[in-house]
C-alpha positions as CSV (number, residue, x, y, z in Angstrom):
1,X,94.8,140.4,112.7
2,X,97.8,142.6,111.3
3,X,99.6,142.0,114.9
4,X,100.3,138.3,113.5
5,X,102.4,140.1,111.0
6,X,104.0,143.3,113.0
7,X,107.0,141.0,114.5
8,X,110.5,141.5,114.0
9,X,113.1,139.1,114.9
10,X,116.7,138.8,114.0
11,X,117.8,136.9,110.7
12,X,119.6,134.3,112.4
13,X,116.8,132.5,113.2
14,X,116.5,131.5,109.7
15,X,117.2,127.8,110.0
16,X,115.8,126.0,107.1
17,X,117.1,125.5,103.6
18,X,116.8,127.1,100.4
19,X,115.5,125.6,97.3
20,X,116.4,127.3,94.0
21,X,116.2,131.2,93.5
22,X,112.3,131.0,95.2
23,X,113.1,131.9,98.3
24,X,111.0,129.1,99.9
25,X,112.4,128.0,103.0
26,X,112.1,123.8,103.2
27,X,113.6,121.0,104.3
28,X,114.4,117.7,102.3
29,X,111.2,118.2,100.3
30,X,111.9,115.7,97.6
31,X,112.6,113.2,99.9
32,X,109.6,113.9,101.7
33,X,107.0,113.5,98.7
34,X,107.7,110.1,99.3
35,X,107.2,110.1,102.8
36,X,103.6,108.9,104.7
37,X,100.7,110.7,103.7
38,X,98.9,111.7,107.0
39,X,95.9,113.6,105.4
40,X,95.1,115.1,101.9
41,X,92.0,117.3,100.5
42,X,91.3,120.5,99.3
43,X,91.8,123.8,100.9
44,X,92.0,127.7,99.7
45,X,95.3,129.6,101.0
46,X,96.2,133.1,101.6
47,X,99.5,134.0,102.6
48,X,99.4,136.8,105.5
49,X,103.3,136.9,106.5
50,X,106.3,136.1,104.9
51,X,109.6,134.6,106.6
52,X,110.2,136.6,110.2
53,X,106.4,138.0,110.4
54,X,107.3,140.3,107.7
55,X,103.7,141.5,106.6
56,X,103.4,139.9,102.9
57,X,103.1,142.5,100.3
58,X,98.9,143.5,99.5
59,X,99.0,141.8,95.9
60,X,101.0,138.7,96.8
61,X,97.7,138.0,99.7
62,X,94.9,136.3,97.4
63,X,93.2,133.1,98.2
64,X,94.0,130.3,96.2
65,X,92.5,127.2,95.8
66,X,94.7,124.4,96.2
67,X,94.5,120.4,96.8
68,X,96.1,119.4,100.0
69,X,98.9,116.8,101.2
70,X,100.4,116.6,104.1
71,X,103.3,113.8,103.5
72,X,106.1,113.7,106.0
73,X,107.0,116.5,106.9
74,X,105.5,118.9,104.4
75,X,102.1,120.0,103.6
76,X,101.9,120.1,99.6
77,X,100.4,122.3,97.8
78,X,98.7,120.9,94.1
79,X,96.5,122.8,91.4
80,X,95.1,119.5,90.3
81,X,94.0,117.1,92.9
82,X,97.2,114.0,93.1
83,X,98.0,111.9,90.8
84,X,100.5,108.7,91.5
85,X,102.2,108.9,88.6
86,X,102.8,112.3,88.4
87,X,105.7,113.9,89.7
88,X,106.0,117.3,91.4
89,X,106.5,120.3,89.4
90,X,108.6,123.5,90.5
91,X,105.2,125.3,91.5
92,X,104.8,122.2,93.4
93,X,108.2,122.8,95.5
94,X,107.2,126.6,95.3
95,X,104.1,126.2,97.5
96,X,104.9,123.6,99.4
97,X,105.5,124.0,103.8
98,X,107.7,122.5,106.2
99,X,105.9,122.2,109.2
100,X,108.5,120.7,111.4
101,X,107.8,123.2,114.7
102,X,104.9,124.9,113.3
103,X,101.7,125.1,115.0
104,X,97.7,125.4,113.6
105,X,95.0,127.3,115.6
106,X,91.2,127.8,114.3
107,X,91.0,131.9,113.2
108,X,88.5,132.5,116.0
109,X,89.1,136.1,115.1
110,X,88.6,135.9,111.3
111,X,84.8,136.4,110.2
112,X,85.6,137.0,106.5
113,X,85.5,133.6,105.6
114,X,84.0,130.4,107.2
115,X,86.0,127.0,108.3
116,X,89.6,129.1,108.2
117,X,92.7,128.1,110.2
118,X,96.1,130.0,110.7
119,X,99.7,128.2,110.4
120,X,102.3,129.9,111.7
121,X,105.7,128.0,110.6
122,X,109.1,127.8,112.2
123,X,110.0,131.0,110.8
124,X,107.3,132.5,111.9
125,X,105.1,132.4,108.2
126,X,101.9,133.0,108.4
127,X,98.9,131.2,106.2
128,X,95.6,131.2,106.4
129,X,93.8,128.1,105.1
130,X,89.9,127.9,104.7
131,X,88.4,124.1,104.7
132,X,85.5,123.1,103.0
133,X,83.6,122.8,107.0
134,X,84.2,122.6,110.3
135,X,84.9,119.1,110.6
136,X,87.5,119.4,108.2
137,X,88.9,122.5,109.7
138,X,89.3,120.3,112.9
139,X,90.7,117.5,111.4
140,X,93.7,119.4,109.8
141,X,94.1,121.4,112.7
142,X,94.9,118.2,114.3
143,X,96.8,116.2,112.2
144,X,99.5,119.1,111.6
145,X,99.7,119.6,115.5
146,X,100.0,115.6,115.7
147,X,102.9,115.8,112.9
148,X,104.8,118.7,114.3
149,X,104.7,117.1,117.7
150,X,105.6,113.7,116.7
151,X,108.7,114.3,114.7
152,X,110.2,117.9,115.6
153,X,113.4,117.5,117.0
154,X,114.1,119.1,120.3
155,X,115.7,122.9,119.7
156,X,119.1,123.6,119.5
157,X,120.9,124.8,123.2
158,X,120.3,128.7,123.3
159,X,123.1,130.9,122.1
160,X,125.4,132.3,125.1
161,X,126.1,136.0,124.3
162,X,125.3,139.6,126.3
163,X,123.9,141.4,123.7
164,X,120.3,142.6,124.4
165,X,119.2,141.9,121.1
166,X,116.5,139.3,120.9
167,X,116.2,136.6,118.3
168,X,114.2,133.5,118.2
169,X,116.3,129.9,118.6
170,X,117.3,127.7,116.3
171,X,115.0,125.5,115.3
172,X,116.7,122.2,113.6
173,X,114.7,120.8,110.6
174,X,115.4,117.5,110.4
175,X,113.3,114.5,112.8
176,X,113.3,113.6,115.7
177,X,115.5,111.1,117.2
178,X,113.6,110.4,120.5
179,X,110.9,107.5,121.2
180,X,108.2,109.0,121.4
181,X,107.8,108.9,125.5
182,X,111.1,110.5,125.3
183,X,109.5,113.1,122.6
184,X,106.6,114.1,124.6
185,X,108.9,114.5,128.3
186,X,110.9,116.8,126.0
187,X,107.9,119.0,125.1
188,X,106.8,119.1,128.3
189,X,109.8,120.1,129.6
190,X,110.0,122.6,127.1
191,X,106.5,123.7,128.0
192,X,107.5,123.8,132.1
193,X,110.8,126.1,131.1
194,X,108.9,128.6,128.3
195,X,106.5,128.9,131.3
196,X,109.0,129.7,134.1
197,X,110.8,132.0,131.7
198,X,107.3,134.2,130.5
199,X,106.5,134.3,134.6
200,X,109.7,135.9,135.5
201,X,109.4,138.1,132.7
202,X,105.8,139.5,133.0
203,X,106.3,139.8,136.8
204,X,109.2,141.5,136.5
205,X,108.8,145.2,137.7
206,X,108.8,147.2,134.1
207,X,111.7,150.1,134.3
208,X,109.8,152.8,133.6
209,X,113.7,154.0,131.6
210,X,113.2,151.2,129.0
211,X,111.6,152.5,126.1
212,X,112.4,153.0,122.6
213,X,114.6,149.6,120.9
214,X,114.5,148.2,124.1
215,X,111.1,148.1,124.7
216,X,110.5,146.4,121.3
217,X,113.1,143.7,122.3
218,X,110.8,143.0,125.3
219,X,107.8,143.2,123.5
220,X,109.3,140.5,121.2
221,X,110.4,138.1,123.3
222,X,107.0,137.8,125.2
223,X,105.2,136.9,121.8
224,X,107.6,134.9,121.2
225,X,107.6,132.7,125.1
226,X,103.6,132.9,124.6
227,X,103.3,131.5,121.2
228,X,105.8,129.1,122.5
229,X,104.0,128.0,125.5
230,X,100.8,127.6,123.6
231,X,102.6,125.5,120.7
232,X,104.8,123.1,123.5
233,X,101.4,122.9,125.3
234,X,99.5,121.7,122.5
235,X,102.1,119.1,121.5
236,X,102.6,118.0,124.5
237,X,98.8,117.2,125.3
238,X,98.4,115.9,122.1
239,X,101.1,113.4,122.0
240,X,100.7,112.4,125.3
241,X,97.0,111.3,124.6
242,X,98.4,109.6,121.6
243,X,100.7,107.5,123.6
244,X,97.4,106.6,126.3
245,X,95.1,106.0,123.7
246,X,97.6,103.8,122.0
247,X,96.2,104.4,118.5
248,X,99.4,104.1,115.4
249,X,96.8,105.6,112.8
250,X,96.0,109.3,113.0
251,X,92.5,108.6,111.9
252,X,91.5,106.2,114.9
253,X,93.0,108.6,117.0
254,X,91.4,111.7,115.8
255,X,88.1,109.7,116.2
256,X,88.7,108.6,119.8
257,X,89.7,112.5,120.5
258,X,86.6,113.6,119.2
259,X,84.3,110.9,120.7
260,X,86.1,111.8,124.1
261,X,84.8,115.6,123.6
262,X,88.6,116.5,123.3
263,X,91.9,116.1,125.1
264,X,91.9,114.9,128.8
265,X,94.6,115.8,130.7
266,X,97.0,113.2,131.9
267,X,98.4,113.1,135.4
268,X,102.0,113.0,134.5
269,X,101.8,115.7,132.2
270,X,102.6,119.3,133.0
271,X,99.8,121.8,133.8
272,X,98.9,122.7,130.4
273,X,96.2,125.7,130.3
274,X,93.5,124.8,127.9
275,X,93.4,128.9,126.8
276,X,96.5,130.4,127.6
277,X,95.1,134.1,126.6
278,X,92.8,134.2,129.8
279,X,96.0,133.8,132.2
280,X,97.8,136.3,130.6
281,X,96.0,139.5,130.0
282,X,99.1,141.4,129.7
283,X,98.5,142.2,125.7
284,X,94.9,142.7,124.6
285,X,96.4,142.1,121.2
286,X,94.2,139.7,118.3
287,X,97.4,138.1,118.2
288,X,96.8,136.6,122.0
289,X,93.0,135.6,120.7
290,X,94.1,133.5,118.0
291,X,96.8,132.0,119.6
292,X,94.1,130.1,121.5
293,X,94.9,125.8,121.4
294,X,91.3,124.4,119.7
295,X,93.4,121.7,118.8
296,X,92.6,120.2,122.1
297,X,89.0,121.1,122.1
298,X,86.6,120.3,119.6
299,X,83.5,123.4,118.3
300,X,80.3,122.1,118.6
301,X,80.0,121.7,114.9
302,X,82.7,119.2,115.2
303,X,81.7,116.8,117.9
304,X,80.6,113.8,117.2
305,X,79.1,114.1,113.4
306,X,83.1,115.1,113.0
307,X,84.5,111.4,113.6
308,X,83.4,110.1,110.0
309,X,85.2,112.7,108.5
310,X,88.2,111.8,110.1
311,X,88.3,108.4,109.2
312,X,88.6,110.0,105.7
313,X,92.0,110.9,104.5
314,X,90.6,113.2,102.0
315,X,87.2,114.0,103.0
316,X,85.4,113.7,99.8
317,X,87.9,115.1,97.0
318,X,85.9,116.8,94.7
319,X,82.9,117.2,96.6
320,X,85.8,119.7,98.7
321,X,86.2,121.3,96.0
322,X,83.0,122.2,94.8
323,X,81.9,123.2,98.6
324,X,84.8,125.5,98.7
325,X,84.1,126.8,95.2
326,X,80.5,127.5,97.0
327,X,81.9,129.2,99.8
328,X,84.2,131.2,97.8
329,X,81.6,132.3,95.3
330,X,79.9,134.2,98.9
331,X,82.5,135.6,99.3
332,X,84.1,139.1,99.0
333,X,88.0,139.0,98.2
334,X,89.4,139.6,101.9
335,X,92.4,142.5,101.8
């Protein structure tokens, strides 16, 4: 799993804002604590890369249990499970992530602990989070994905320069001001020119002179056009089923997507590969595996039984908590 982690891109691609002296890059988050809240519970965290892939320091790694919101924008993270009346604290802005371009995948290749999920953020952070069971596990996985491709505005024109170096594009931070037909053509033409872009450069002839710096730069931007083809893919499909199934609350939507066995593909949308990893054996890498779009799939332990959890924007509060306490208790502390 350390691949997640082993990518280096260039600084510029830091986009978002900086709170304080934490170093936490966000965007707007007091204003978004007032914002819709689109699912809330309680999950454990472990932080696996920090800002640019950068692998996060060994003691800095530990899970954490935490109670859940996911309100605008940004997924707050609470000791204590929320309070109206309460206001958010410094830790509060401290742990909190901007998931405005981010995407979640189920850690298919993580057996330490049950029910876990990766987020990988605009700037490339990694999490892990672990959910009290599969159905819950789902159910976030969805409505993050859902978020992100409901109000991430369209990236910012490429950069025109000859230098080889590669960096990632900017990514803007604020919403969307599309409809949301006009969001989900944008993502899928996003998805159709990530797509051209990754074929021209995997069939292109390798020169067998490249090697060193050069080499890496390569190496870098084809993680980057596959995690972007998987991310545009999975919004894309996911908003477009929105749109079909006419559904306003994420709940009934998440329902009907389950009840349907997962995301059918519409005829006006692009051809979007329901495992992009099998298509493109060109890295063998754990990275590819997890990269892998169960948002628009559901496990078997998430079929049917999983549509009454997703009518529930919290999933049972404490009961979470104690189940995750449960889990935890099983478990040995993962490096």
């Amino acid at each position: 799993m350390s691949e997640l982690a082993d990518i280096r891109t260039d600084s510029a691609s830091h986009t978002m804002k900086r709170l304080g002296s934490s170093g936490n890059p966000l965007v707007g988050v007091a204003h978004q604590a007032d914002g819709e809240l689109y699912k809330s519970g309680f999950l454990v965290r472990k932080v696996h890369a920090d800002p640019d892939g950068k692998r996060t320091p060994r003691g800095k790694r530990g899970w954490k249990s935490f109670y859940a919101m996911l309100k605008g924008m940004v997924l707050y993270l609470q000791k204590d499970e929320y309070r109206a009346e309460k206001e958010l604290t410094e830790e509060d802005v401290k742990n909190a992530v901007s998931i405005h371009h981010s995407l979640a995948m189920r850690a298919a290749d993580y057996s330490k602990r049950p029910n876990v999920f990766y987020l990988r953020t605009a700037d490339w952070r990694v999490f892990l989070f672990q959910a009290p069971n599969a159905e819950q596990m789902q159910s976030w996985i969805t409505r993050i994905n859902v978020v992100a491709a409901m109000f991430s505005a369209p990236p910012f024109p490429a950069a025109i320069g000859s230098q080889k170096k590669f960096s990632r594009p900017l990514l803007p931070g604020s919403n969307t001001k599309l409809s949301q037909e006009e969001q989900v053509k944008s993502h899928e033409n996003r998805f159709r020119a990530v797509s051209s872009e990754l074929s021209d450069l995997t069939a292109a002839t390798p020169d067998r002179k490249v090697k060193g710096r050069e080499l890496e730069e390569q190496k870098l931007r084809q993680e980057y056009l596959e995690f972007e083809k998987t991310r545009y893919g999975t919004y894309a499909m996911l908003l477009r089923a929105k749109l079909a199934s006419g559904d306003e609350d994420l709940s009934a939507f998440e329902a009907r997507l389950f009840d349907d066995g997962g995301l059918q593909r519409a005829h006006s949308s692009p051809s979007l590969p329901q495992d992009t990893t099998n298509k493109e054996k060109t890295r063998s890498s754990k990275t590819s595996k997890s990269l892998k779009v169960t948002s628009s799939s559901t496990s078997k332990a998430g079929g049917s039984s999983s549509r009454e959890a997703s009518k529930k924007k919290n999933g049972g509060g404490s009961g979470q908590r104690a189940e995750l306490e449960k889990q935890s208790s099983k478990q040995e502390e993962a490096p």
